[in-house]
C-alpha positions as CSV (number, residue, x, y, z in Angstrom):
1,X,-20.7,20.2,15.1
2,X,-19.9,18.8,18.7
3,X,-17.8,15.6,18.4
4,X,-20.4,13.2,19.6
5,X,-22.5,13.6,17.1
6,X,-20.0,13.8,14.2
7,X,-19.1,10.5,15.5
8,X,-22.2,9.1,15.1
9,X,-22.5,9.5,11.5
10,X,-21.6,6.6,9.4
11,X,-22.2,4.3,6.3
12,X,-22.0,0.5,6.7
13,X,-21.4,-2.4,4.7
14,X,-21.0,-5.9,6.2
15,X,-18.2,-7.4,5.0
16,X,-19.6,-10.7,4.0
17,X,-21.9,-8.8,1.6
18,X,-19.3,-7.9,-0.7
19,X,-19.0,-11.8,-1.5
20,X,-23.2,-12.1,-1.4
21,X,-24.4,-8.4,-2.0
22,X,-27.9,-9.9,-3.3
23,X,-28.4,-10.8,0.9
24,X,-26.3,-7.0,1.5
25,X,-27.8,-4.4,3.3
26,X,-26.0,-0.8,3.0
27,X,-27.2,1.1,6.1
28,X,-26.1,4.6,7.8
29,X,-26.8,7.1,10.0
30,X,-26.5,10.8,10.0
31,X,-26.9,13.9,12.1
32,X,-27.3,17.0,10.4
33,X,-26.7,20.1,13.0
34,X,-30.5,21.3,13.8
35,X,-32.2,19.7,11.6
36,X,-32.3,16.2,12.8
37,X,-31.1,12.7,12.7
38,X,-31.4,10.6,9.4
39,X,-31.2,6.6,9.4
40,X,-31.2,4.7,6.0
41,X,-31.4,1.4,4.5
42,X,-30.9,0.3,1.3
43,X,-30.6,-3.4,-0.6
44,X,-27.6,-3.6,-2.7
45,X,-29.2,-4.7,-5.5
46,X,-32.1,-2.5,-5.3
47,X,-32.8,1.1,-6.4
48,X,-34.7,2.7,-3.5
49,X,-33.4,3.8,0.0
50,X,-36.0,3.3,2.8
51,X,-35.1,6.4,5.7
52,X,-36.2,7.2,8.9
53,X,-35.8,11.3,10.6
54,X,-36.0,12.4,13.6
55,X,-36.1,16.1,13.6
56,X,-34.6,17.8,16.6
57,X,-36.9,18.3,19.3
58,X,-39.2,16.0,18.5
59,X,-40.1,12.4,19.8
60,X,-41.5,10.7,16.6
61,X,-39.4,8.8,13.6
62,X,-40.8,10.1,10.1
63,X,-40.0,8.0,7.5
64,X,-40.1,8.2,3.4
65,X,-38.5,6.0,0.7
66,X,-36.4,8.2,-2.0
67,X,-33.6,7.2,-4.6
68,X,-29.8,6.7,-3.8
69,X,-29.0,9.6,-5.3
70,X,-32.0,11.9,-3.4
71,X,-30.1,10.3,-0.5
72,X,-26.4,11.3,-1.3
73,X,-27.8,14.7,-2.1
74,X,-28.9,15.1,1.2
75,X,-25.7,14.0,3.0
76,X,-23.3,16.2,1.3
77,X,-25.3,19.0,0.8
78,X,-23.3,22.1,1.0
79,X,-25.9,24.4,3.6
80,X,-28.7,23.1,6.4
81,X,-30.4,24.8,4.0
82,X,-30.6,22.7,1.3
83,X,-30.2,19.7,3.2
84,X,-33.7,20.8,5.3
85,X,-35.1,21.6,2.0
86,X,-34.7,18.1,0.3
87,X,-35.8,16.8,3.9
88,X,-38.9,18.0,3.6
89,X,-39.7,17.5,-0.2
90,X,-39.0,13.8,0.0
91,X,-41.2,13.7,3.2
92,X,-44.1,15.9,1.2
93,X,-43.5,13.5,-1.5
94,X,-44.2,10.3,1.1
95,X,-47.3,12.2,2.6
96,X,-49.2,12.3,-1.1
């Protein structure tokens, strides 16, 4: 992965949420090597994660809602493989 994009990648927090997490917002960003560019959202108290992709080579933000853990399957999936393929289910799964 080149190092700019590695760099990219994170998982965020505000601080002052930790003291008011029903106001916190957990949000990230992550590349994953051609396959595309994920951006996330999700309420600290609440149980979905709202995501927008962009997949490489394209122009235009997709974007589903899918559970936390959906989402940290994604992330740490072992192969572009598997990541691509849960990509796309939970984007099948926003189309229906």
């Amino acid at each position: 992965m080149p190092e700019g994009q590695e760099e990219d990648s994170y998982i965020d927090l505000p601080i002052w949420a930790t003291r008011y997490p029903r106001w916190g917002i957990v949000h990230g960003r992550h590349h994953i090597p051609t396959v595309g560019t994920l951006m996330h959202r999700k309420g600290w108290l609440s149980a979905r994660v709202q995501v927008r992709f962009l997949a490489v080579g394209q122009t235009r933000w997709q974007t589903f809602t899918t559970d936390w853990i959906t989402m940290a399957e994604i992330i740490t999936a072992p192969t572009l493989a598997e990541a691509r393929t849960l990509i796309s289910l939970c984007l099948t799964d926003a189309r229906a």
